[in-house]
C-alpha positions in Angstrom: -29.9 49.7 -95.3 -29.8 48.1 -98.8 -30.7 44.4 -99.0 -30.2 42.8 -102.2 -31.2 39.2 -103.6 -29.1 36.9 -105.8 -31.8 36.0 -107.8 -33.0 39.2 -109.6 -32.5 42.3 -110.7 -34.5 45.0 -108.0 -33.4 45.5 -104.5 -35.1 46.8 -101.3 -34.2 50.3 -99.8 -34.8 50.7 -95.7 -34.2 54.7 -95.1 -35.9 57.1 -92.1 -38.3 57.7 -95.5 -40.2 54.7 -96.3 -38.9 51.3 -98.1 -39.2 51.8 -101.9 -38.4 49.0 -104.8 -35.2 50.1 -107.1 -33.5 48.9 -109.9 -30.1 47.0 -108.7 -26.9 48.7 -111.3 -25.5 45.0 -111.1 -28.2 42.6 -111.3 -26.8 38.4 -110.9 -29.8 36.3 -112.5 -30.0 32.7 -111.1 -33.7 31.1 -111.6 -36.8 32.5 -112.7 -39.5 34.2 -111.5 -40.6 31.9 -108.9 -36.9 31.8 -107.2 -37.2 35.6 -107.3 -40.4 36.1 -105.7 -39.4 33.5 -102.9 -35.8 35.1 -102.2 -38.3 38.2 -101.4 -40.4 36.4 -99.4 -37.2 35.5 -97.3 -36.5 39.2 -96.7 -39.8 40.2 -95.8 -40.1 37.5 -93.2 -37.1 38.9 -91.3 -38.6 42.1 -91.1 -42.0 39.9 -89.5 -44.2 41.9 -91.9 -45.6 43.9 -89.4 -45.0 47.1 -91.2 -47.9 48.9 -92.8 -45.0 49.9 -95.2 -43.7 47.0 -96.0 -46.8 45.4 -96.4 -47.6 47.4 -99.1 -44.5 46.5 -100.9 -45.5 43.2 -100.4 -48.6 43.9 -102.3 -47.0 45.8 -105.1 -44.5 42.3 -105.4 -48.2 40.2 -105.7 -49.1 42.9 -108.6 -46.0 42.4 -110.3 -47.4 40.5 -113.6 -50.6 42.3 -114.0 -49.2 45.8 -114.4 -49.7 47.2 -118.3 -46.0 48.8 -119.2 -46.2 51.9 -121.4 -42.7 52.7 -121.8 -39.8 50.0 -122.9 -36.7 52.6 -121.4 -36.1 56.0 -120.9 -32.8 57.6 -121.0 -32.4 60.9 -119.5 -29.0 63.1 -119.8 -30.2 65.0 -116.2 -30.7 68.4 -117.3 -34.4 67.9 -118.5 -36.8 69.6 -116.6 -40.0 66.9 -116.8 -39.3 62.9 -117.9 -41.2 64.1 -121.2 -38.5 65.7 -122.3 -36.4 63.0 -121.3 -35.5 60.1 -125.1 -38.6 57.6 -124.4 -38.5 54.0 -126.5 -42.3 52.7 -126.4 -43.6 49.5 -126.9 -45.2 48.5 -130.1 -48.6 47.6 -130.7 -48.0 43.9 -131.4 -45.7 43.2 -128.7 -46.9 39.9 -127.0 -44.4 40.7 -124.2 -43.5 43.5 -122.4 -40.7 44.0 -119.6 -39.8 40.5 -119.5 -38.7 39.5 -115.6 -39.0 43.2 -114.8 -41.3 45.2 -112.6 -41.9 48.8 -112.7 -40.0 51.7 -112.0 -39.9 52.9 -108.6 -38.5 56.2 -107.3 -38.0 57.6 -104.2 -37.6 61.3 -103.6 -36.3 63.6 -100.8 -37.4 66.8 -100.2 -35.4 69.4 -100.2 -34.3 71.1 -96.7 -36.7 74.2 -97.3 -39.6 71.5 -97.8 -38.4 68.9 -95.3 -38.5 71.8 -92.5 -41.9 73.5 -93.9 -43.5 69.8 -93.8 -42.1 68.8 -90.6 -40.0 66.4 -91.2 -36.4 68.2 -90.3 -36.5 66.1 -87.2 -37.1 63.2 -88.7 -34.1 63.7 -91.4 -30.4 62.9 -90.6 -28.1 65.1 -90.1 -27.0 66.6 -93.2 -23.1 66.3 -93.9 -21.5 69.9 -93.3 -22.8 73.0 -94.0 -24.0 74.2 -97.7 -21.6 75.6 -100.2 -24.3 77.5 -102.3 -27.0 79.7 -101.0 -30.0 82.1 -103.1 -30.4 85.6 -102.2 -32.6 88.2 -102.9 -35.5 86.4 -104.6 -39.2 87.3 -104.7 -40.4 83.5 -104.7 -38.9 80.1 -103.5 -36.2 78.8 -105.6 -35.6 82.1 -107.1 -32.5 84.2 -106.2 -28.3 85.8 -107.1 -26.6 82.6 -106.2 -23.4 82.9 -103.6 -20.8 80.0 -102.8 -18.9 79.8 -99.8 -15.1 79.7 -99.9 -12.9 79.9 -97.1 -15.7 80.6 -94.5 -16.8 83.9 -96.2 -19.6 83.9 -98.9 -18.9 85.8 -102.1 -21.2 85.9 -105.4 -20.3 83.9 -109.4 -19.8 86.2 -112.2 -22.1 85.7 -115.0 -19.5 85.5 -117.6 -20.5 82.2 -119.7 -23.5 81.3 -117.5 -26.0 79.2 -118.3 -28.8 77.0 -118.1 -26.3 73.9 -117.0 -24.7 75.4 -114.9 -28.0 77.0 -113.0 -29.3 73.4 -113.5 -26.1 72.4 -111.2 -27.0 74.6 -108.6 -30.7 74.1 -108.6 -30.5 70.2 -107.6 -27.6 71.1 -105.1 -30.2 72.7 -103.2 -32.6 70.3 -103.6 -34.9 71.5 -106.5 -35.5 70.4 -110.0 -33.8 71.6 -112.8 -33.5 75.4 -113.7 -36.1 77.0 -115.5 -33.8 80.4 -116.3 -30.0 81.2 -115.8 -30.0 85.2 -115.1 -27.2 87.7 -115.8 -26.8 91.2 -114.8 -27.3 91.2 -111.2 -31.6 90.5 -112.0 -31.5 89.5 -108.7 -30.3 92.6 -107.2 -26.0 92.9 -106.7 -24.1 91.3 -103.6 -21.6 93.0 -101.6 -18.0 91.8 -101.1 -16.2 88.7 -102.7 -17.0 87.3 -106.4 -15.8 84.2 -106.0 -16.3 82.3 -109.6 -16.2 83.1 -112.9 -17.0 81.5 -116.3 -18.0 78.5 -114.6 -18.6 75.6 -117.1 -21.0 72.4 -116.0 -22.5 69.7 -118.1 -25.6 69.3 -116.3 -24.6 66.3 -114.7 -22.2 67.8 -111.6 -23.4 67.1 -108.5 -22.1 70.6 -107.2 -21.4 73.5 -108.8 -17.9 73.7 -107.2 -17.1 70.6 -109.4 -17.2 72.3 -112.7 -15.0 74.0 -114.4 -14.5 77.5 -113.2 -12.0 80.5 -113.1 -11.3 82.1 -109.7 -11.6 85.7 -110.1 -10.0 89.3 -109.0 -11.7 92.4 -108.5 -10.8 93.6 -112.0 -12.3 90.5 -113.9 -15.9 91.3 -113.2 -18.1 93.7 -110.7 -21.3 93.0 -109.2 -23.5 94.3 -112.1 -22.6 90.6 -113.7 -24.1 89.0 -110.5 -25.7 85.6 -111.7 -28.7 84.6 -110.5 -31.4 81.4 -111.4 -34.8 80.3 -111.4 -35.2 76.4 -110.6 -38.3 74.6 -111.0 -40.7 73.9 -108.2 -43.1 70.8 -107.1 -46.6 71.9 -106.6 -47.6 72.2 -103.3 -51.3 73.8 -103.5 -50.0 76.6 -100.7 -51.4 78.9 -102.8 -55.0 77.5 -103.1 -55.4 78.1 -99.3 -55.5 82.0 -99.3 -56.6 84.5 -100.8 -57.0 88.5 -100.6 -60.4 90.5 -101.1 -61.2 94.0 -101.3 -58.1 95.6 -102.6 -57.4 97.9 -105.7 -55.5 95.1 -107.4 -54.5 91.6 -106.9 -51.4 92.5 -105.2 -53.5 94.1 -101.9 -56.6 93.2 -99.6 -57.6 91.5 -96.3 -56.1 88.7 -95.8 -58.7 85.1 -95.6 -57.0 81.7 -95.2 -59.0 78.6 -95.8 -59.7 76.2 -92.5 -61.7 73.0 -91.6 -60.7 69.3 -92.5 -62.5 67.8 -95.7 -66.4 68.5 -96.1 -66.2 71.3 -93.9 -63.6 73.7 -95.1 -64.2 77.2 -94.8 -63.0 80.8 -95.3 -62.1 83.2 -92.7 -60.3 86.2 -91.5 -57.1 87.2 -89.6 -57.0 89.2 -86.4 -54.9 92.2 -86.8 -53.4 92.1 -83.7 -49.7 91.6 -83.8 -49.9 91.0 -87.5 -46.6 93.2 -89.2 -43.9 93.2 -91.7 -43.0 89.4 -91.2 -46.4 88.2 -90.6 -47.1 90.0 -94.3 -43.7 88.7 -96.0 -45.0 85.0 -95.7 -48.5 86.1 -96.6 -47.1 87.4 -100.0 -45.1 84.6 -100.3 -47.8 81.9 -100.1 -50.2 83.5 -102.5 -46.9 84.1 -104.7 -47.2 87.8 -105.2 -43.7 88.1 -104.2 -42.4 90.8 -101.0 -44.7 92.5 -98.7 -44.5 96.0 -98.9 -47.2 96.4 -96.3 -48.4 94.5 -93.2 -51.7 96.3 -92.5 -53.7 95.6 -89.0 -56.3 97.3 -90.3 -58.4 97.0 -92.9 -61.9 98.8 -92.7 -61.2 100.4 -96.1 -61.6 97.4 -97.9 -65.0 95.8 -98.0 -65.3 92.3 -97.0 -68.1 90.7 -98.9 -69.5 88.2 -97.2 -66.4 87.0 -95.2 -66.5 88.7 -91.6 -65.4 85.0 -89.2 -62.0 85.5 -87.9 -60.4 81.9 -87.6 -56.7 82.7 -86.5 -55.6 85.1 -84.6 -51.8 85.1 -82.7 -49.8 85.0 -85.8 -46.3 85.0 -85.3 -43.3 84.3 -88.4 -39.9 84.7 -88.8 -40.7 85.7 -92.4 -39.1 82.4 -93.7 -41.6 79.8 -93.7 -43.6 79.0 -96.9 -47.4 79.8 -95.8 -49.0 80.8 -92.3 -49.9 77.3 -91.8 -46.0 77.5 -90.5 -46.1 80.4 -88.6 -47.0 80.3 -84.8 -50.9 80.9 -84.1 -53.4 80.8 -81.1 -54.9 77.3 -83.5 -58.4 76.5 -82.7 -58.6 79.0 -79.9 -59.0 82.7 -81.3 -58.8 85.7 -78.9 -58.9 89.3 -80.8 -58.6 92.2 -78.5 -60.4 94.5 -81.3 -62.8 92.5 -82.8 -64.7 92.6 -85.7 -63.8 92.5 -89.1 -62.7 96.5 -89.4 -59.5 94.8 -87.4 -58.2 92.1 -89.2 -55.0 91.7 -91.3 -53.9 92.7 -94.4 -51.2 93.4 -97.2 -50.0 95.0 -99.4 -47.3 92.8 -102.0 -44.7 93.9 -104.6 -42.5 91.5 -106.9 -39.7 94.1 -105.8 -38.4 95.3 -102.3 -35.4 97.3 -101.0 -32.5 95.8 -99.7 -30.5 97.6 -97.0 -27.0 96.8 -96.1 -23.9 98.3 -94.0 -20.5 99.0 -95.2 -18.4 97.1 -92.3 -15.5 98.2 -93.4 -16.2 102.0 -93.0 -17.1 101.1 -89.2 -13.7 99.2 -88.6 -11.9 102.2 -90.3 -13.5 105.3 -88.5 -14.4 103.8 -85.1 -12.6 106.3 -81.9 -13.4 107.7 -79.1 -14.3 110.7 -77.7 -14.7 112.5 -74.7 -17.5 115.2 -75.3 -18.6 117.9 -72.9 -21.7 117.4 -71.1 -22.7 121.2 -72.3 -22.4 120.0 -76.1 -24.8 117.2 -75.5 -28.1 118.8 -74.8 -29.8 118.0 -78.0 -28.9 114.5 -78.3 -29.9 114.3 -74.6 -33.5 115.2 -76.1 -33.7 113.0 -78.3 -32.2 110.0 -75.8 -28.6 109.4 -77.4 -27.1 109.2 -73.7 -27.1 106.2 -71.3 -29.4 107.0 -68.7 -26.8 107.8 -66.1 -26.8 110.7 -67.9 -30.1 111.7 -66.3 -28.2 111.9 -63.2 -25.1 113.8 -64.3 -23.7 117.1 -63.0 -25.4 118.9 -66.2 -23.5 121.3 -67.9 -20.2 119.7 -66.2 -18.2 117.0 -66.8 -18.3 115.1 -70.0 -19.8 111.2 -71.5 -17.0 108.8 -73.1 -18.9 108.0 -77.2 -17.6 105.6 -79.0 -18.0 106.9 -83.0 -18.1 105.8 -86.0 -19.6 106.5 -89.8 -22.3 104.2 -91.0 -22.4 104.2 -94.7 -25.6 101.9 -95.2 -26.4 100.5 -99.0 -29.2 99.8 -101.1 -28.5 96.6 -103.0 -31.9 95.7 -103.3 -34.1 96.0 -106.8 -36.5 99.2 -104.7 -36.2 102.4 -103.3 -36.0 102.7 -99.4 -38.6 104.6 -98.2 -39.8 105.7 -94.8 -43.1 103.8 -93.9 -44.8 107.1 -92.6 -45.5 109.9 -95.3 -44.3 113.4 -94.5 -47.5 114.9 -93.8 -46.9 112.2 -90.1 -43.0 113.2 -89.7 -41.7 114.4 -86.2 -40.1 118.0 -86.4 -37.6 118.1 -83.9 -36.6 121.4 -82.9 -33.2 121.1 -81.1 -31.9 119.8 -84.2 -34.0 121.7 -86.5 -34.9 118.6 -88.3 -37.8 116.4 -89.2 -37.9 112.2 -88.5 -39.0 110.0 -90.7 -38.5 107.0 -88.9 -38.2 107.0 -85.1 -35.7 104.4 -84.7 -33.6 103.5 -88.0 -30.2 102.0 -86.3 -29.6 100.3 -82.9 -26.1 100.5 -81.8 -24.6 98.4 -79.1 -22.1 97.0 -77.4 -22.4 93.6 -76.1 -20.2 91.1 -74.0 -19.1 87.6 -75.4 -22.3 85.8 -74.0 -24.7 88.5 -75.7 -25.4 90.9 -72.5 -26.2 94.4 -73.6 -23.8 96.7 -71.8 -24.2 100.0 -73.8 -26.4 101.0 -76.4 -27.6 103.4 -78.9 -30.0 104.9 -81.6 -30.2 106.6 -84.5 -33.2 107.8 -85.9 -33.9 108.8 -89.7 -33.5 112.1 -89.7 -32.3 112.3 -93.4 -32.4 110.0 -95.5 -31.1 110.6 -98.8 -28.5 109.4 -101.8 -25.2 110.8 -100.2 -23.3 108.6 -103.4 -24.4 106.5 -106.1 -23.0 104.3 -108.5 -21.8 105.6 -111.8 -24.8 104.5 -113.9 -27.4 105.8 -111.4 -29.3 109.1 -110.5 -29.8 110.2 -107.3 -33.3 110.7 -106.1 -33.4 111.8 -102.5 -32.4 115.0 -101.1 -33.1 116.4 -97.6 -32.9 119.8 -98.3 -36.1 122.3 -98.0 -38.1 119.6 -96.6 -37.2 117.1 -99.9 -38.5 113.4 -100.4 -36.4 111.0 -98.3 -35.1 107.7 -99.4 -32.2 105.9 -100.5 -32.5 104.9 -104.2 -31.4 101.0 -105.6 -27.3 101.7 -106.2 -27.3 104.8 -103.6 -25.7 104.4 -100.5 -26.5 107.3 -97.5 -23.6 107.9 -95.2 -24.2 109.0 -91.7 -20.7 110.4 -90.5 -18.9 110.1 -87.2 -18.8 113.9 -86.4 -22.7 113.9 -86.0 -25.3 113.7 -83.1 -26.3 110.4 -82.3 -23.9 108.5 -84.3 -22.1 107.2 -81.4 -22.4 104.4 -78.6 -21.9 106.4 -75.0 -19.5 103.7 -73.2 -19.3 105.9 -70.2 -20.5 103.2 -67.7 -18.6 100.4 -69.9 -15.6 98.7 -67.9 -12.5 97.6 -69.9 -12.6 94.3 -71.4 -13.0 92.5 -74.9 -17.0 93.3 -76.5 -18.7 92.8 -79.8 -20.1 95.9 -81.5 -23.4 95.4 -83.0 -25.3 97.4 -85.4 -28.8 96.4 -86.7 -30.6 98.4 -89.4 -34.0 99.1 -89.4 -34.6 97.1 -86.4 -38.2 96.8 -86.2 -38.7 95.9 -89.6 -41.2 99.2 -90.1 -39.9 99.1 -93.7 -40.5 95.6 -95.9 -37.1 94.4 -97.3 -36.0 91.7 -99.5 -33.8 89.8 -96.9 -33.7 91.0 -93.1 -30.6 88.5 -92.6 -27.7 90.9 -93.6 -29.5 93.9 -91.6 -26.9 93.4 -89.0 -22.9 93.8 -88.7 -20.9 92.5 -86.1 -17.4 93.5 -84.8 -14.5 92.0 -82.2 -13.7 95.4 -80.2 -11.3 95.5 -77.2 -11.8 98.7 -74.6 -8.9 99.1 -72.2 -10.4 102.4 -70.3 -8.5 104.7 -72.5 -8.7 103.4 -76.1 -10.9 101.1 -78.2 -9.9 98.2 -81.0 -12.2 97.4 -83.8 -11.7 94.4 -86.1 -13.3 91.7 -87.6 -16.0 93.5 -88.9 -18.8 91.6 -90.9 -22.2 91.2 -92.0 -24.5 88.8 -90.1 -24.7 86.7 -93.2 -21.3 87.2 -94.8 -19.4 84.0 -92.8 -19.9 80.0 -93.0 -21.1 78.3 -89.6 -17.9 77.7 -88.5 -16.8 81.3 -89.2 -20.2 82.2 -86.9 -18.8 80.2 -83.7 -14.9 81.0 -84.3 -16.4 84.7 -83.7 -18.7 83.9 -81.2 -16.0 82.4 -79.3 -13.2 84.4 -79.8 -11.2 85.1 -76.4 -9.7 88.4 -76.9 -7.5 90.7 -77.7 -4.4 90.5 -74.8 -2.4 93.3 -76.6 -3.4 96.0 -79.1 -1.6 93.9 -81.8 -4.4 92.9 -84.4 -3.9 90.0 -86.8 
């Protein structure tokens, strides 16, 4: 609520926030000085002045002449990244009066959603007004990332043709940061997948979104996602950073992990228990002390020698791997319980400024999906190594047959670091049905779920070779299977894990006909670090009618707008095999 006087040139802003003093754009003088502080008084008397807040703007109002004014104006354009930089006109020296029936300048900020939910005060905010229309991917630090727009419900990335620090400026304060600090070309951010919805976009600074500048919409022969754009905004200090710290690594980047605790005059360093600690746990760790990704979540750390340090004060850490520092995460507080105590047991990590970035092809699994009815004396290996439904257990083994659903996975490295199993070889499983080793015991769920989110078939698929099927044209590939090679899936490769393989399938014997969503989750239990675990699973509408299967719709977990989300989430059905 804005409540503005006739008598001088400030008004008084009423928000959720907190009442702040701000210039009125169309002041209307009538009196002096003395009308003006009584038209105030007015206004704060029909508030009763019980406020602590607006007490102290009451104060400020009773301070008005004795404050000692520095700067006659400032005039900013609205791309400078500090007020310094902004044209300042100062007073002079022999200037008997200064701001003449003025007062000082008063702002009032908002922070921006990521801070407003990290400080608590999402609740306290209203709602915002739809849905955002630009989102950062892919970067090592807050405010960092390849920026994607939304368009028609579906996200896509801007090309970096023309690109600069105006436009990245733009884009910046739309989500709720200062001004840019770099505009980045050449997919530095690591390359999208899908739509490029912008090119040569063209702001002054001043835009209030980045879909208000000037732009060119763009085909798929105007640019490719090697001209990704990407940006670097500045940040407000927060001081997360002074509140851990790592000891007894090889390098900055690794150690145990010690977090400060204690109110003032009694703060104090301590340790975390291991238990529970992993990949998300780590990713915030890294984040905090601003080393970038995890690579590592370590739940032990009797390698590295602790000094002096050997208190654990948290224990129960749980993250989602968003929030800003551990503060945020979920933790037992001021009650620590350690099943393995001592200090050989507590947390640790290992960062990187780069991580991998694993992502499926959807399209492939719309396009190859089918069924198949497979003899039951065909199936004995992938019976080993649990590929079946468990009424399989109970089958009339070697007759009779299981109904798989298949499909190829083609899954995509599109991050700025190789994929690489967590375990070294010297720990892989050699399985000897298959004749093959695993490097990862479970790299793929597959399942099949009904329109509520009930799990009615599922599936597996362990790593049993990973490698660079394809690559880009510009890159090398690096991993090869063969003779027992180094696994992995190198940035630009893609591995593809065909439908005519073991395990690649979803057995639907025991599923009844009826309208389902295919799900497939990579890497599920985040055993390897990545740069963003949010486009690790694809989605698909699938009608079974006993005798033949429907796949469409298929999409990345991230690739749709809200609205996109629930118009999937709630689509009815397919009442005919006719897909639109």
């Amino acid at each position: 609520m804005y409540l503005t006087t006739t008598s001088t040139n400030f008004f008084l802003l009423f928000s959720d926030q907190s009442p702040s003093l701000k210039p009125n754009p169309k002041p209307k003088w009538a009196g002096g000085q003395l009308r003006a502080r009584q038209d105030f008084e007015r206004i704060l008397s029909l508030f009763e002045l019980q406020s602590p807040l607006i007490l102290s703007f009451q104060r400020l109002l009773a301070r008005r002449q004795q404050h000692s004014f520095g700067l006659h104006g400032v005039a900013c354009v609205g791309t400078e990244a500090h007020l310094s930089l902004c044209s300042l006109e100062f007073y002079r020296a022999n200037d008997t009066i200064r701001c003449p029936g003025g007062a000082p300048a008063v702002v009032s900020c908002v922070p921006s959603p990521l801070y407003a939910a990290s400080s608590g005060q999402k609740k306290q905010q209203s709602k915002p007004q739809g849905e955002a229309r630009v989102r950062l991917k892919g970067g090592a630090h807050p405010g960092e990332g390849r920026v994607e727009v939304l368009k028609a419900g579906t996200w896509g990335t801007v090309c970096d043709r023309k690109w600069d620090l105006q436009a990245a400026s733009v884009v910046c304060r739309e989500l709720g940061f200062g001004s840019a600090r770099e505009a980045l070309s050449g997919a530095r951010m690591g390359q999208g997948m899908g739509a490029i919805h912008l090119s040569e976009v063209r702001c002054s600074g001043q835009e209030l979104s980045l879909w208000k500048c000037p732009h060119k919409n763009i085909t798929a022969e105007d640019c490719s996602h090697s001209q990704d754009a990407g940006v670097r905004c500045n940040l407000p200090y927060t001081g997360v950073e002074t509140k851990i710290r790592l000891s007894g690594g090889r390098s900055r980047h690794e150690g145990r992990v010690e977090v400060q605790t204690g109110g003032p005059g009694s703060f104090r360093w301590g340790l975390i228990c291991g238990d529970g600690w992993g990949t998300l746990e780590a990713m915030v760790a890294c984040r905090q002390l601003g080393l970038g990704y995890a690579n590592h979540g370590l739940q032990e750390t009797w390698y590295w020698d602790s000094g002096n340090i050997t208190e654990v004060v948290m224990s129960g850490v749980r993250c989602t791997g968003t929030e800003l520092s551990l503060d945020q995460c979920a933790h037992h507080g001021t009650h620590v319980t350690c099943k393995r105590t001592g200090s050989r047991f507590t947390a640790g990590v290992i960062c990187s400024e780069t991580a991998s970035d694993l992502l499926l092809h959807s399209a492939l699994v719309q396009e190859t999906a089918y069924i198949e009815d497979r003899p039951l004396h065909m199936l004995y290996c992938a019976a080993e190594e649990n590929c079946l439904a468990s009424s399989a257990r109970s089958a009339n083994w070697p007759y009779g047959h299981r109904r798989l659903l298949r499909f190829s996975s083609q899954i995509h490295n599109l991050g700025r670091a190789d994929f690489r199993p967590k375990a070294g070889r010297h720990s892989w499983v050699w399985h000897e049905c298959h004749g093959h080793y695993h490097s990862m015991d479970i790299f793929t769920h597959y399942d099949i779920l009904t329109p509520n989110g009930t799990k009615v078939a599922e599936g597996h698929k362990a790593s049993f070779c990973l490698e660079d099927t394809e690559c880009q044209e510009d890159v090398s590939k690096r991993y090869e299977c063969a003779n027992f090679g180094e696994q992995g899936i190198t940035v630009g490769c893609w591995d593809l894990y065909r439908h005519d393989i073991d395990c690649q399938w979803i057995d639907i014997t025991d599923v009844k006909p009826g309208n389902y969503i295919l799900q497939v989750v990579i890497n599920p239990n985040f055993e390897v670090a990545e740069s963003d675990f949010t486009n690790n699973a694809m989605k698909c509408n699938c009608k079974y009618d006993g005798h033949r299967i429907w796949v469409h719709n298929c999409h990345i977990g991230d690739a749709f707008s809200e609205e996109a989300n629930r118009r999937f989430e709630r689509y009815p059905g397919q009442t005919s095999n006719q897909i639109i």
